[in-house]
C-alpha positions in Angstrom: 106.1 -156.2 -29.7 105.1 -159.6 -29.2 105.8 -160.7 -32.6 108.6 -158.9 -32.9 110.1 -161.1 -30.2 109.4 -164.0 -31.7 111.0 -163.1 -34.8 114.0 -162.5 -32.7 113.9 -165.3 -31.0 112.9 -167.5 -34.1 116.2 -165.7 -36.0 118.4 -167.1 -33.4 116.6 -170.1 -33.4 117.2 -171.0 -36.7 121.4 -169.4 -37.1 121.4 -172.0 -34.4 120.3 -174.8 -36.5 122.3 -173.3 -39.8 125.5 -172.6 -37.5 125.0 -176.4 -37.0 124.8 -177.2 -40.7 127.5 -174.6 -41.2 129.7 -176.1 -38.9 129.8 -179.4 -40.6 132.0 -177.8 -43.6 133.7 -175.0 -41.8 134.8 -173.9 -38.9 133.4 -173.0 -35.5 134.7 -169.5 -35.4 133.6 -168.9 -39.3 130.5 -170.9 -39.3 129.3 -169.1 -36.3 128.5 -165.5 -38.3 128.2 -167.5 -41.7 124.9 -169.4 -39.4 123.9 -166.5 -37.9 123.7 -164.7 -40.9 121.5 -167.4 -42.6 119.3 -167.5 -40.0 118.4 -164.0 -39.3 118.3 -163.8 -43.4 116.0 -166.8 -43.2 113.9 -165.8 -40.3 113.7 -162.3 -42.8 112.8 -163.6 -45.7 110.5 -166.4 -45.2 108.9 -165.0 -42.2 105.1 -165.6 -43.8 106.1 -168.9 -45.0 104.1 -171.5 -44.1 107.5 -173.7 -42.8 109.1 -171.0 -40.4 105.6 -169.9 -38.9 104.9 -173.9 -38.4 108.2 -173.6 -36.8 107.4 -171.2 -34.6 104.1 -172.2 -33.6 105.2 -175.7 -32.7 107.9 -173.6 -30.6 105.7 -171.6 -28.8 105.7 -170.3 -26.5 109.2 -169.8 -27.3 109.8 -167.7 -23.8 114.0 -167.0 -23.0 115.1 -170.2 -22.2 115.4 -171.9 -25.9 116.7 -168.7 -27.4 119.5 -167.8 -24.1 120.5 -171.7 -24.3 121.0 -171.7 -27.7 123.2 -168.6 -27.5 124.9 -169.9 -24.8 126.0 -173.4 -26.9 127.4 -171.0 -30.2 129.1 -168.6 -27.7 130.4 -171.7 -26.2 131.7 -173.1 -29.7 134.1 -170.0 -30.4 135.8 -170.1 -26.8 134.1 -168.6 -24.2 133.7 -171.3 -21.0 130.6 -172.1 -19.6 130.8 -174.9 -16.5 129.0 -177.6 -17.4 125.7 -179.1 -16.0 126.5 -182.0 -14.0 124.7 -185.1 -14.2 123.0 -184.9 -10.7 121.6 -181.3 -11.8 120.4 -182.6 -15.0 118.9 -185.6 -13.1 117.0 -183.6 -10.7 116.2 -181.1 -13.6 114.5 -184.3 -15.6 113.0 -185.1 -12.7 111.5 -182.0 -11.2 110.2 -181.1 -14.6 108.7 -184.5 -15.2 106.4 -183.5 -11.7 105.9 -180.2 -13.0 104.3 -181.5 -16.1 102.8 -184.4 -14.8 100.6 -182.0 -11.9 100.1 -178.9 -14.8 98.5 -182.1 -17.0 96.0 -182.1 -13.7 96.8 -185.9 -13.1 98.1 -185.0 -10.2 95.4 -182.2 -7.6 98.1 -179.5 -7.5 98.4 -177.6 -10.0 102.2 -174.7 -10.2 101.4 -173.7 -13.4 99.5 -171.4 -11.8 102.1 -170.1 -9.2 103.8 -168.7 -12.5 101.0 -166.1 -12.7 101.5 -164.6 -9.4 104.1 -161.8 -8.4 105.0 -163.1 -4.8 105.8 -166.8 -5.9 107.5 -165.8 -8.9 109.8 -163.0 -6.8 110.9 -165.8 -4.4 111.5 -168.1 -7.7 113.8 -165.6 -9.0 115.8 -164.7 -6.2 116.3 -169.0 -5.3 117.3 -169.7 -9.2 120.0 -166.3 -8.8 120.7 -167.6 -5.4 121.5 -171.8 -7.2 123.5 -169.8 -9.7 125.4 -168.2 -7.9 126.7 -171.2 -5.7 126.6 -173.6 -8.8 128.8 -171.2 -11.1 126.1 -171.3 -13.6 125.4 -167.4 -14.8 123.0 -168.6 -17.4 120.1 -169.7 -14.8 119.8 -166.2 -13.5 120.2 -164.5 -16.9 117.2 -166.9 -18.0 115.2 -166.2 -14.6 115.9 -162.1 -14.7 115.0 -162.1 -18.5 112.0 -164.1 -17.7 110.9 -162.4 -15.1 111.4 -159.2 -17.2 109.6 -160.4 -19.8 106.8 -161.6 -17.4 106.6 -158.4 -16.1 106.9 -155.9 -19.0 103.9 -158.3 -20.5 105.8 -159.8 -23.3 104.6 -163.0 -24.9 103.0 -165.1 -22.4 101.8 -163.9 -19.2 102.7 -166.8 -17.4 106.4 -166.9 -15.9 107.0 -170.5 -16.6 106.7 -170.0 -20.0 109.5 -167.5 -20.4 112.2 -169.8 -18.0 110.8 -173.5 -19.4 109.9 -175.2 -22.8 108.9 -178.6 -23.0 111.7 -179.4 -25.4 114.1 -179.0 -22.5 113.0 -182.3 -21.4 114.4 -184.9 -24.3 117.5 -182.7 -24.6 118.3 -183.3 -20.4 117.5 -186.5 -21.1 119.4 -187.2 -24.0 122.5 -184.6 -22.7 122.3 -187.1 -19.3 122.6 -190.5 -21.4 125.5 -189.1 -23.2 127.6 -188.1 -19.9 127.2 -191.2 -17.9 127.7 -193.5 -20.8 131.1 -191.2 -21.2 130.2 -189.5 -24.9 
């Protein structure tokens, strides 16, 4: 099942990145199945090549975040409206991530990497992310923590939650994404 997901995921991953190539030559609305096709054909047919698993092992865990966001951006691209992060929420997303890391590195002496293997703590995580998303307008934080937590608890891929809602790639994008909207880009 496990790897089953992560072909999924790494499909979608990768009609991501050809939708983005795509896009360059053709349209949003055609390039989106002309990627998608490519990728999942890709992710297919080169699934024991050496590339696409080095792909998806520097990925991993790949959890639901990358894949749900990534979905998000192409559904985004052919019309349907997403509200925006603001910059304040990407700030305190940069920087409550940076602690995160920072304390699961152990150079701080608390450690919430290990909240995410406990059913209390992650319960009361789920229900605040669905309770930010529903007074922010932003849908895709509770899909990500519901299909997380799912995942979590169904034992698929990791068994720690913050491995399904998080990746560490996350963290150059919010930075980068941040840059972009106060210099005005």
């Amino acid at each position: 099942m496990n790897e089953r997901l992560t072909d999924v995921s790494l499909a979608l991953i990768l009609g991501w990145l050809c939708w983005g190539l795509v896009s360059l030559f053709v349209g949003g609305a055609l390039g989106l199945p002309v990627g998608l096709v490519l990728g999942a054909g890709a992710a297919i047919l080169l699934r024991q090549n050496m590339v696409v698993r080095g792909l998806a092992a520097l990925l991993e865990p790949i959890g639901i975040v990358l894949p749900l966001l990534m979905l998000r951006h192409m559904l985004g691209a052919v019309g349907v409206s997403f509200a925006p992060f603001g910059a304040l929420e990407l700030f305190a997303f940069i920087l409550f991530y940076s602690a995160f890391l920072i304390c699961t590195f152990e150079l701080m002496p608390f450690d919430p990497y290990r909240v995410g293997y406990r059913a209390l703590p992650v319960g009361g995580m789920v229900l605040a992310l669905c309770a930010y998303a529903a007074l922010s307008g932003h849908g895709i934080i509770a899909v990500i923590a519901v299909a997380g937590q799912a995942a979590w608890v169904l034992r698929i891929g990791s068994s720690n939650y913050f491995d399904h809602i998080l990746h560490v790639s996350l963290l150059p994008v919010a930075v980068v994404v941040l840059i972009a909207r106060m210099i005005g880009l």
